[in-house]
PDB file of N, CA, C and O in Angstrom, chain B, residues numbered from 101:
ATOM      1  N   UNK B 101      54.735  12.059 -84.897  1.00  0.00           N
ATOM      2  CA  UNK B 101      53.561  12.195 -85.739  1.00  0.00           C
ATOM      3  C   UNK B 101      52.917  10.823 -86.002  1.00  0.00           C
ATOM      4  O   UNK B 101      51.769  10.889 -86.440  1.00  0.00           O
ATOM      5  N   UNK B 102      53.390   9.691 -85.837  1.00  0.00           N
ATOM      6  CA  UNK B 102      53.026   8.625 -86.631  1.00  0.00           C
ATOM      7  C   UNK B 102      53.137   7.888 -85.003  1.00  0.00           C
ATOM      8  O   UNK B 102      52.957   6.674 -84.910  1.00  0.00           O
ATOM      9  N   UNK B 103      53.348   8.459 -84.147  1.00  0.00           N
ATOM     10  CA  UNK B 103      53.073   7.928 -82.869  1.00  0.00           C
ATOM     11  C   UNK B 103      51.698   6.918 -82.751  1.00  0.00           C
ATOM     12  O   UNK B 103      51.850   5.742 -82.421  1.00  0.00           O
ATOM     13  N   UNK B 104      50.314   7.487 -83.055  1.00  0.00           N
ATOM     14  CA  UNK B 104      49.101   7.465 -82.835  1.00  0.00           C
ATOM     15  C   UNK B 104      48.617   6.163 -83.768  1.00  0.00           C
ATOM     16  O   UNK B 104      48.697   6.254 -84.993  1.00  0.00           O
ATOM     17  N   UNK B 105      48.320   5.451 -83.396  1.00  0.00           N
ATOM     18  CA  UNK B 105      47.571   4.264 -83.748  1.00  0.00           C
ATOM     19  C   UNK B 105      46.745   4.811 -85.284  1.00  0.00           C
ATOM     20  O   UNK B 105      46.379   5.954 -85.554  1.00  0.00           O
ATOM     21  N   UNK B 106      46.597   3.322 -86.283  1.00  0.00           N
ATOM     22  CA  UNK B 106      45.920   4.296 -87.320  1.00  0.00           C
ATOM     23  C   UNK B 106      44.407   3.991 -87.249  1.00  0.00           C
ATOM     24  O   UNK B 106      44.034   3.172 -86.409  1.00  0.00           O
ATOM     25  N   UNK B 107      43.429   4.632 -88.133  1.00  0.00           N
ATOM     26  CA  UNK B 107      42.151   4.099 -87.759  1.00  0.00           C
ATOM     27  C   UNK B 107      41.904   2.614 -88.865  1.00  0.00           C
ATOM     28  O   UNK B 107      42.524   2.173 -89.833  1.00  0.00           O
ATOM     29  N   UNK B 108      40.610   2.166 -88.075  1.00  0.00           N
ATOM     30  CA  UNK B 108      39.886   1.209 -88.353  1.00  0.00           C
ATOM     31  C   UNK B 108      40.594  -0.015 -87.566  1.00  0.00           C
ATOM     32  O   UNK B 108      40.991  -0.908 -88.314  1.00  0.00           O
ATOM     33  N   UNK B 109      40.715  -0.119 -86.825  1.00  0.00           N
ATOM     34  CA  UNK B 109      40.802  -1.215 -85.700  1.00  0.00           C
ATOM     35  C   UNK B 109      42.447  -1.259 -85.873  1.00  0.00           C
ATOM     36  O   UNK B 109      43.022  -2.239 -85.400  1.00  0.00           O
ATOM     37  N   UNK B 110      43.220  -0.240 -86.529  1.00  0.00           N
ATOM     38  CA  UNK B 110      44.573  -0.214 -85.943  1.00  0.00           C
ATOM     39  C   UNK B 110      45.421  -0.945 -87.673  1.00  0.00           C
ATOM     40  O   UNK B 110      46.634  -1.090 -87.827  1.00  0.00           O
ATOM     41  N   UNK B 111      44.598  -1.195 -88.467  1.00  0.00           N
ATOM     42  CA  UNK B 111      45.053  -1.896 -89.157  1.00  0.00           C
ATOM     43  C   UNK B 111      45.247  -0.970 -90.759  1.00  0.00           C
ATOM     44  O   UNK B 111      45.756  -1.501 -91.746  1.00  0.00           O
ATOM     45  N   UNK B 112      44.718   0.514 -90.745  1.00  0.00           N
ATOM     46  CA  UNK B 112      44.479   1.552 -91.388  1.00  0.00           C
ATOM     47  C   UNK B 112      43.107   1.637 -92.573  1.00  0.00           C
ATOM     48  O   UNK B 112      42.489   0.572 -92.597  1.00  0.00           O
ATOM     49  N   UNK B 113      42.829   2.175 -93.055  1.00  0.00           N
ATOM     50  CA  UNK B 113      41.705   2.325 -94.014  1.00  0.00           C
ATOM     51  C   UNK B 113      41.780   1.214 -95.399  1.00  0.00           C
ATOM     52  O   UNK B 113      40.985   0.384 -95.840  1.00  0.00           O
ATOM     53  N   UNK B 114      43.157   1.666 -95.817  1.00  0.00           N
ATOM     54  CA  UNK B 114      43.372   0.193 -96.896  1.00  0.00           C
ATOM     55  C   UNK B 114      43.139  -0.554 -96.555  1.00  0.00           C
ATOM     56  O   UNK B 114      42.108  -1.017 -97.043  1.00  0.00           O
ATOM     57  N   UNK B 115      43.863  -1.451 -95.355  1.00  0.00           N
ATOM     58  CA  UNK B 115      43.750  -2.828 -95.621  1.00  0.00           C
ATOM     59  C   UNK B 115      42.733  -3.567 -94.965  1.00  0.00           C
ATOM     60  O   UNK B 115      42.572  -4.780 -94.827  1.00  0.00           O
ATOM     61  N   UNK B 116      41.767  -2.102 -94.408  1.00  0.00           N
ATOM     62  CA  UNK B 116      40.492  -2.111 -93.850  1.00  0.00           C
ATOM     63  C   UNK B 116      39.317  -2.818 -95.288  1.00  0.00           C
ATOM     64  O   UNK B 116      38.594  -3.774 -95.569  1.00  0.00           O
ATOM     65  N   UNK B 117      39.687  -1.882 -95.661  1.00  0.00           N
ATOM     66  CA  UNK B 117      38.906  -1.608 -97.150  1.00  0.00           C
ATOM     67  C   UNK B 117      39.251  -2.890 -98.242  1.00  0.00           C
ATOM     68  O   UNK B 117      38.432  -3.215 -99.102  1.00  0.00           O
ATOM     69  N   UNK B 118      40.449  -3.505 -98.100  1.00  0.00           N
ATOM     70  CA  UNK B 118      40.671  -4.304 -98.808  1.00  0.00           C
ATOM     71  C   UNK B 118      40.042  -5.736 -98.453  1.00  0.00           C
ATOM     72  O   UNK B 118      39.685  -6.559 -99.296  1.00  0.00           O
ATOM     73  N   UNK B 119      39.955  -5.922 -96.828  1.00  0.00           N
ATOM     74  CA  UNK B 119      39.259  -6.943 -96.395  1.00  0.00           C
ATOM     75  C   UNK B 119      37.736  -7.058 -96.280  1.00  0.00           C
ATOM     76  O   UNK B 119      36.997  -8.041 -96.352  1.00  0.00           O
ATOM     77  N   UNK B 120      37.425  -5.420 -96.026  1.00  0.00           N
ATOM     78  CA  UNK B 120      35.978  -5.746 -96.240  1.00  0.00           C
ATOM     79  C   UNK B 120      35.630  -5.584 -98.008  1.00  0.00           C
ATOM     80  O   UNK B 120      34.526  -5.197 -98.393  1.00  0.00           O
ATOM     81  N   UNK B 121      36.303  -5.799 -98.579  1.00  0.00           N
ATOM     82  CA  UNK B 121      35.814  -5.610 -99.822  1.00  0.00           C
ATOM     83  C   UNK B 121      35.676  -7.007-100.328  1.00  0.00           C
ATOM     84  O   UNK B 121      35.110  -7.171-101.408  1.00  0.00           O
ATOM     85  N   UNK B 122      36.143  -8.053 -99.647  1.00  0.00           N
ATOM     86  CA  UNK B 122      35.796  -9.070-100.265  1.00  0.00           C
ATOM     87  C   UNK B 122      33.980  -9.741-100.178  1.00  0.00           C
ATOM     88  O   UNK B 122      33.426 -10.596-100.869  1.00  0.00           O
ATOM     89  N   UNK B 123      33.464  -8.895 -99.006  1.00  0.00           N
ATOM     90  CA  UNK B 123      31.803  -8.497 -98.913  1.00  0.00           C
ATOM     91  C   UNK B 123      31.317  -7.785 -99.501  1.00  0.00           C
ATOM     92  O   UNK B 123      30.173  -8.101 -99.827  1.00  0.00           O
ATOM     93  N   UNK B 124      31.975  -6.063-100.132  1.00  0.00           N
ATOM     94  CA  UNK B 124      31.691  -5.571-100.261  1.00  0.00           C
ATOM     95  C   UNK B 124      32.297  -4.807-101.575  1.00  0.00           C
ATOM     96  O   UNK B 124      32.570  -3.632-101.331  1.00  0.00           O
ATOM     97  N   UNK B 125      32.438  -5.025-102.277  1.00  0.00           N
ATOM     98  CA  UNK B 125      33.386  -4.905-103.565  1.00  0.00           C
ATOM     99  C   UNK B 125      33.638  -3.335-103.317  1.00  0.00           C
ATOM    100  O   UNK B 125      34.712  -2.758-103.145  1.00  0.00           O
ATOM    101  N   UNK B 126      32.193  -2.757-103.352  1.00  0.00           N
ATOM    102  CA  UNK B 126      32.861  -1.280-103.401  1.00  0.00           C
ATOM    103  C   UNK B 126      33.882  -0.371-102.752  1.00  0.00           C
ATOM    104  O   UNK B 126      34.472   0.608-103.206  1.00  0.00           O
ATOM    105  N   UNK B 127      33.938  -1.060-101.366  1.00  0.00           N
ATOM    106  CA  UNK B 127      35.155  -0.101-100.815  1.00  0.00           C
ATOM    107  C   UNK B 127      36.426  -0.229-101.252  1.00  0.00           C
ATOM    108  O   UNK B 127      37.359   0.473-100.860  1.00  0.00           O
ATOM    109  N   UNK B 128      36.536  -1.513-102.430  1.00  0.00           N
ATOM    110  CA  UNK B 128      38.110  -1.634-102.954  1.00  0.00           C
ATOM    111  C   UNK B 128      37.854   0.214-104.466  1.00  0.00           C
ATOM    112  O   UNK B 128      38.654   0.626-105.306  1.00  0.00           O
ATOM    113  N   UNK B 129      37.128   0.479-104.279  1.00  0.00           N
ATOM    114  CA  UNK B 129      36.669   1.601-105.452  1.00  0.00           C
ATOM    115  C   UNK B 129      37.038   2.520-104.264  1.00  0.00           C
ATOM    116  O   UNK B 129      38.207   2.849-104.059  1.00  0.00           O
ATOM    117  N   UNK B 130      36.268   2.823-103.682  1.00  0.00           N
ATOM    118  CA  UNK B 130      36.906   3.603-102.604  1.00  0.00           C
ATOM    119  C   UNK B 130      38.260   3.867-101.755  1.00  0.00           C
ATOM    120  O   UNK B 130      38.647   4.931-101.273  1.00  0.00           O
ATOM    121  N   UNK B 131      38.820   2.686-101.716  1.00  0.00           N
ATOM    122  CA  UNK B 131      40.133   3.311-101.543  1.00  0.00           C
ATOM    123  C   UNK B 131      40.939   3.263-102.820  1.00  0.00           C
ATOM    124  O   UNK B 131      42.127   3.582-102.795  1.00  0.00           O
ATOM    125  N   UNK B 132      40.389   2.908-103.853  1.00  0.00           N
ATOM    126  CA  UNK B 132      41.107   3.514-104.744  1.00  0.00           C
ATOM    127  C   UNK B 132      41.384   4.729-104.786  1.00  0.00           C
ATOM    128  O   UNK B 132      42.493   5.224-104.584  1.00  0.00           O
ATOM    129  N   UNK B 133      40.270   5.350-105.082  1.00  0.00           N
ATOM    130  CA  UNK B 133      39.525   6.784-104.955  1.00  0.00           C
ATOM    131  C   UNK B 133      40.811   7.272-104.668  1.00  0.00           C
ATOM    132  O   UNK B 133      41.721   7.687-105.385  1.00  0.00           O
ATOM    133  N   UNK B 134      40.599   7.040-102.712  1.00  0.00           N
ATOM    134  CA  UNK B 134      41.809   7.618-101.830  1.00  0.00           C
ATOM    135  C   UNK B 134      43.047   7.529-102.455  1.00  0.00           C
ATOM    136  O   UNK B 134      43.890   8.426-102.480  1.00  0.00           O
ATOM    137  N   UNK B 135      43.108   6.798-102.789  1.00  0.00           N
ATOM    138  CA  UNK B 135      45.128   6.441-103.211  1.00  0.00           C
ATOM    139  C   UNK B 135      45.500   7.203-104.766  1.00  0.00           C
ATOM    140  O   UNK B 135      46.551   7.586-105.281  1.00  0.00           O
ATOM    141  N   UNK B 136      44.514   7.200-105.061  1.00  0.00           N
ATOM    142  CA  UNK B 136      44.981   8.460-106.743  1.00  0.00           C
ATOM    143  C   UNK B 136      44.885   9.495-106.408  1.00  0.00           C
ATOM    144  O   UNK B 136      45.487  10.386-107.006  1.00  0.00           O
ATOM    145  N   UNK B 137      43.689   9.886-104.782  1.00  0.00           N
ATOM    146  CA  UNK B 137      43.519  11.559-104.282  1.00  0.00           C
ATOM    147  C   UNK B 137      45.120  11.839-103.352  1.00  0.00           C
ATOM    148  O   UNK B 137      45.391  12.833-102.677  1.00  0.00           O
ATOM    149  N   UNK B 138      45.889  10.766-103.565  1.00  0.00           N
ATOM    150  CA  UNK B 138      46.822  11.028-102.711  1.00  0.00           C
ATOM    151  C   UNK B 138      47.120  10.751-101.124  1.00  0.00           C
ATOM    152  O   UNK B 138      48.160  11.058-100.542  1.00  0.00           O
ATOM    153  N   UNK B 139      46.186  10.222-100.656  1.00  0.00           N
ATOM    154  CA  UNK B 139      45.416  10.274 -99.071  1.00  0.00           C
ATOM    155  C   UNK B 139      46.682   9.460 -98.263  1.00  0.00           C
ATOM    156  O   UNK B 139      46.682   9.239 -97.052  1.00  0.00           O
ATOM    157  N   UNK B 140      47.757   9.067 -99.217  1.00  0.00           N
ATOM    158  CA  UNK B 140      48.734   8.424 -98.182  1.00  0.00           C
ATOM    159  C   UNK B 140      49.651   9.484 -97.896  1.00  0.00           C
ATOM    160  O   UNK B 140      50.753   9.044 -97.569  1.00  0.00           O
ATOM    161  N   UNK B 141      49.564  10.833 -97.908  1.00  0.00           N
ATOM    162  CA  UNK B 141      50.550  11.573 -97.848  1.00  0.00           C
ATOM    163  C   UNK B 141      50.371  11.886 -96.251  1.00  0.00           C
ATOM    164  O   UNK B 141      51.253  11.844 -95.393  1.00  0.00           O
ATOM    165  N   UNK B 142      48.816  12.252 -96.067  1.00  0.00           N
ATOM    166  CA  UNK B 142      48.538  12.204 -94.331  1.00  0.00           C
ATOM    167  C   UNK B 142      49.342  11.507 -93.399  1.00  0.00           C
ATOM    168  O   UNK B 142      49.711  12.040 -92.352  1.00  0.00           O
ATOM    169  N   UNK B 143      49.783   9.774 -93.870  1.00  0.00           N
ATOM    170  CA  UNK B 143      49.887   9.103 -93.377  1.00  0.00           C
ATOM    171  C   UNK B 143      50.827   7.966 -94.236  1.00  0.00           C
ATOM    172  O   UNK B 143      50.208   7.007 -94.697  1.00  0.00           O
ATOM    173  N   UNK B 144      52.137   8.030 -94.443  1.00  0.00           N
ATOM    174  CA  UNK B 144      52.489   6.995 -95.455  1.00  0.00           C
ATOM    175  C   UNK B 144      52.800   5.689 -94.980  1.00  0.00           C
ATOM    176  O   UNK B 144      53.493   4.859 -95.569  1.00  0.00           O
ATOM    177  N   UNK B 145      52.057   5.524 -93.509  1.00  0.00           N
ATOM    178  CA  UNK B 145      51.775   3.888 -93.900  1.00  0.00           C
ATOM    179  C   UNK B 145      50.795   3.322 -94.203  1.00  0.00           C
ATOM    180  O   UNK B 145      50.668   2.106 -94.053  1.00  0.00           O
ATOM    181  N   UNK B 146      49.652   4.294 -94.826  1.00  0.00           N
ATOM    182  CA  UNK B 146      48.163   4.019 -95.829  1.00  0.00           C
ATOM    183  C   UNK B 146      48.953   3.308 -96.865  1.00  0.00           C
ATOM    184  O   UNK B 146      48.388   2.251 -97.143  1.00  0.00           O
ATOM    185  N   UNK B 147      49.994   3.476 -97.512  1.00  0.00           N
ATOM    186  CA  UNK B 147      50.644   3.313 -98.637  1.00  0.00           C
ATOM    187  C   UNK B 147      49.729   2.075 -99.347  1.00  0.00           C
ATOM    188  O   UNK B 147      48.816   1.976-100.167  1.00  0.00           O
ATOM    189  N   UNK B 148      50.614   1.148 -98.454  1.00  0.00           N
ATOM    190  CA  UNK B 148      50.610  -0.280 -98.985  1.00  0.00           C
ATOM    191  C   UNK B 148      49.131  -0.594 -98.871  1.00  0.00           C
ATOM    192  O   UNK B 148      48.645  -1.029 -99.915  1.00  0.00           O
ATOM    193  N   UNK B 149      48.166  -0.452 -97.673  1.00  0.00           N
ATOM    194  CA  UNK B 149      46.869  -1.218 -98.363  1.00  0.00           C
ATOM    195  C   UNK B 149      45.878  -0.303 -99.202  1.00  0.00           C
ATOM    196  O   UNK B 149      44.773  -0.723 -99.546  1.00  0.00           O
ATOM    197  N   UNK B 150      46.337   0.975 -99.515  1.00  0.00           N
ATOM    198  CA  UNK B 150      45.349   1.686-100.372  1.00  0.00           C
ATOM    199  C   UNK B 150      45.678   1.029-101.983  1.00  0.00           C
ATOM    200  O   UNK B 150      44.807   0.818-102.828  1.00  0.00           O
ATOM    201  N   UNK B 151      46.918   0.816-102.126  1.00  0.00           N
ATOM    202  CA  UNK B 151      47.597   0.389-103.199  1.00  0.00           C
ATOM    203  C   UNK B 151      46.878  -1.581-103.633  1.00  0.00           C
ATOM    204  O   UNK B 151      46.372  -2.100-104.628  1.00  0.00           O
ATOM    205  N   UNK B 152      47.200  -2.006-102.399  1.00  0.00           N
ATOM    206  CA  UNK B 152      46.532  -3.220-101.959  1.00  0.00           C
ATOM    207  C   UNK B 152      45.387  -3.648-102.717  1.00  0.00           C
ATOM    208  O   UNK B 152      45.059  -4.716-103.235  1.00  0.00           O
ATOM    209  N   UNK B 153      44.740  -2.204-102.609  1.00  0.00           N
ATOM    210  CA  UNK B 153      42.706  -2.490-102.734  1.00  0.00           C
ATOM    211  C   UNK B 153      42.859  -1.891-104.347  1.00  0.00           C
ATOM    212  O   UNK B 153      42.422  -2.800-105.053  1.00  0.00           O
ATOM    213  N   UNK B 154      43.207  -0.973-105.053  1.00  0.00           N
ATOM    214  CA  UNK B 154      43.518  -0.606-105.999  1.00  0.00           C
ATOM    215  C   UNK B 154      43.616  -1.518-106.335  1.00  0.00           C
ATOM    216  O   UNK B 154      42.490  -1.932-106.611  1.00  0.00           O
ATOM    217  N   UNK B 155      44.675  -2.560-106.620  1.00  0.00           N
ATOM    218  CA  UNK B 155      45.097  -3.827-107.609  1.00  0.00           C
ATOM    219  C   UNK B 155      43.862  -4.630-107.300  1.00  0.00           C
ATOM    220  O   UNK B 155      43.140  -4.839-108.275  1.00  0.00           O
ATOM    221  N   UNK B 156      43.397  -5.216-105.933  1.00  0.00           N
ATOM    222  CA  UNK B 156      41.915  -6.051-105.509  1.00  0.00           C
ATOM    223  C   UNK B 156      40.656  -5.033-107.098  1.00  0.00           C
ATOM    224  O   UNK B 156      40.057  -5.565-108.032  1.00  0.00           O
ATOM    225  N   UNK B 157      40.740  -3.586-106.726  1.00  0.00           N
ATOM    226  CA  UNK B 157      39.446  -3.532-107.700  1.00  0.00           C
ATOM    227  C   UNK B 157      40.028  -3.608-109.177  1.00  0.00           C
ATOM    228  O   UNK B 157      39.069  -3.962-109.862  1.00  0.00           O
ATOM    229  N   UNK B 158      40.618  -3.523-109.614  1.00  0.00           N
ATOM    230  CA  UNK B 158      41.371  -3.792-110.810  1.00  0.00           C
ATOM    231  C   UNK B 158      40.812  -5.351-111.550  1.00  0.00           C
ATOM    232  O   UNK B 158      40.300  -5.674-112.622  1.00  0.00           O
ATOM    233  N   UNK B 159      41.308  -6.154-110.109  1.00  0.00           N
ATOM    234  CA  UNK B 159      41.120  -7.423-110.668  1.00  0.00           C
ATOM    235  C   UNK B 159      39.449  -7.948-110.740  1.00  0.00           C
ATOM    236  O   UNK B 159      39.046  -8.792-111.541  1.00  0.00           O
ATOM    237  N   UNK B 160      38.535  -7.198-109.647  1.00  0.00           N
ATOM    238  CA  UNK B 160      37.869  -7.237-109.749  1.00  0.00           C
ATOM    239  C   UNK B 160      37.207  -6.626-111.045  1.00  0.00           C
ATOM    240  O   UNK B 160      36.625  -7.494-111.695  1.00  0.00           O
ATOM    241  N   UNK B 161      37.151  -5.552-111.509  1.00  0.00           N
ATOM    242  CA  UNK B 161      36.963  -5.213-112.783  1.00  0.00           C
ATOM    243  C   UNK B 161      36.993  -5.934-113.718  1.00  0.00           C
ATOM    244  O   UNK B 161      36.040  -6.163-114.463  1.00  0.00           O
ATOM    245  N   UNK B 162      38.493  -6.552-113.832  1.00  0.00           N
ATOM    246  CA  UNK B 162      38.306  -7.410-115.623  1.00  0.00           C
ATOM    247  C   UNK B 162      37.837  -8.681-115.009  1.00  0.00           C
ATOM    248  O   UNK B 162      37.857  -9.420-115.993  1.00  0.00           O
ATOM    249  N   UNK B 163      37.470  -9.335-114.113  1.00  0.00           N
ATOM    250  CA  UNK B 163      36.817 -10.486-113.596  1.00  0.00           C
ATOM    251  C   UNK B 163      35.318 -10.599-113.969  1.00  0.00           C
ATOM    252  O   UNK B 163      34.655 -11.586-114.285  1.00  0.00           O
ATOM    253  N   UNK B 164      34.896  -8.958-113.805  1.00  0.00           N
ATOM    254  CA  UNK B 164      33.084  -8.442-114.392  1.00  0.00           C
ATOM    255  C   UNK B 164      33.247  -8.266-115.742  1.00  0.00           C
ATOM    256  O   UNK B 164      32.186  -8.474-116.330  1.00  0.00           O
ATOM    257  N   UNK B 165      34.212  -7.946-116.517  1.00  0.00           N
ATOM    258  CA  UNK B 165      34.304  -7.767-117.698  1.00  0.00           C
ATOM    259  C   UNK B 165      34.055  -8.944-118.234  1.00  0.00           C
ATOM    260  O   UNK B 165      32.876  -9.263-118.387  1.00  0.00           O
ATOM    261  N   UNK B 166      34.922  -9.686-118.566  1.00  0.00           N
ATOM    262  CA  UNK B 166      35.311 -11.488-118.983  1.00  0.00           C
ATOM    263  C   UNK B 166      34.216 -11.814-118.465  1.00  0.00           C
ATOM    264  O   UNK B 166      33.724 -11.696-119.587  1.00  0.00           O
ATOM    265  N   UNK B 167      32.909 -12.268-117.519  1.00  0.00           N
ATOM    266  CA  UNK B 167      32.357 -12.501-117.319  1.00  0.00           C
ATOM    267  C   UNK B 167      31.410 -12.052-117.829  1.00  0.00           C
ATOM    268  O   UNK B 167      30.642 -12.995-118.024  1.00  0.00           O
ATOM    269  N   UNK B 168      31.053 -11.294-118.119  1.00  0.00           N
ATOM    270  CA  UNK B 168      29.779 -10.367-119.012  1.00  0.00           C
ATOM    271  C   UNK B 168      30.112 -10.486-120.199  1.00  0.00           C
ATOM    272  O   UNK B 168      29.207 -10.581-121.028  1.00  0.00           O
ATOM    273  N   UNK B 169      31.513 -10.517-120.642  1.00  0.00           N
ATOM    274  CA  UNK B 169      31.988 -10.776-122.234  1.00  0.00           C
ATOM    275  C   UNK B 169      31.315 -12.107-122.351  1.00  0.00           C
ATOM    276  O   UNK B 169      30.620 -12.010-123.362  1.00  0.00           O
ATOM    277  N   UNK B 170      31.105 -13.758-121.641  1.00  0.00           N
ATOM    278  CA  UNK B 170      31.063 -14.502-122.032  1.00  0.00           C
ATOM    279  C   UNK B 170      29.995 -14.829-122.055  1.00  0.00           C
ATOM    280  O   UNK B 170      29.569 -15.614-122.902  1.00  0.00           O
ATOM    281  N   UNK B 171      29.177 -14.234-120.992  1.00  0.00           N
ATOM    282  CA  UNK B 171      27.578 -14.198-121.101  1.00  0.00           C
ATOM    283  C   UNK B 171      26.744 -13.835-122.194  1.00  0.00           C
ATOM    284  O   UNK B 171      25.680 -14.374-122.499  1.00  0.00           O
ATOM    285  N   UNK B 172      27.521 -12.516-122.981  1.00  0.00           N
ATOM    286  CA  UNK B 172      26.738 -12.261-123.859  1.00  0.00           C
ATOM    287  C   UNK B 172      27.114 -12.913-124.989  1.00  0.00           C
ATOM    288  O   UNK B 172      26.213 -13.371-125.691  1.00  0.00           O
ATOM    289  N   UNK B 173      28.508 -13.090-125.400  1.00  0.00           N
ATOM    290  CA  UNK B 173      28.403 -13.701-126.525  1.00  0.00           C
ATOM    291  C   UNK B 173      28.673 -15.265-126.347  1.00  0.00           C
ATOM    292  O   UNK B 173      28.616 -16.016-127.321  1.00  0.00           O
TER     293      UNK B 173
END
């Protein structure tokens, strides 16, 4: 089953998503998405970079927070 190469250039959707998210912030939201919908069960070596991008938007989050906190006040 796990024979088959995974997608996005072999490297899977996470850690797809985690690298282009440093262009693109949103796909670390997006594989979040995936990884609370469960989406590593298809495939549990999604595991690690859906999890990956999860913690990436996390940090990204309180990074916009603290930053907008200091702007305004």
């Amino acid at each position: 089953m796990y024979d088959k190469p995974l997608p996005c250039f072999g490297c899977g959707i996470g850690w797809f998503s985690l690298l282009l998210g440093f262009v693109f912030p949103f796909m670390w939201y997006y594989a979040t998405i995936l990884y609370f919908r469960s989406y590593y069960h298809r495939d549990p070596r999604e595991r690690a970079g859906l999890a990956a991008s999860a913690i990436a938007a996390m940090i990204c989050t309180i990074a916009v927070i603290i930053t907008i906190a200091v702007l305004i006040f």
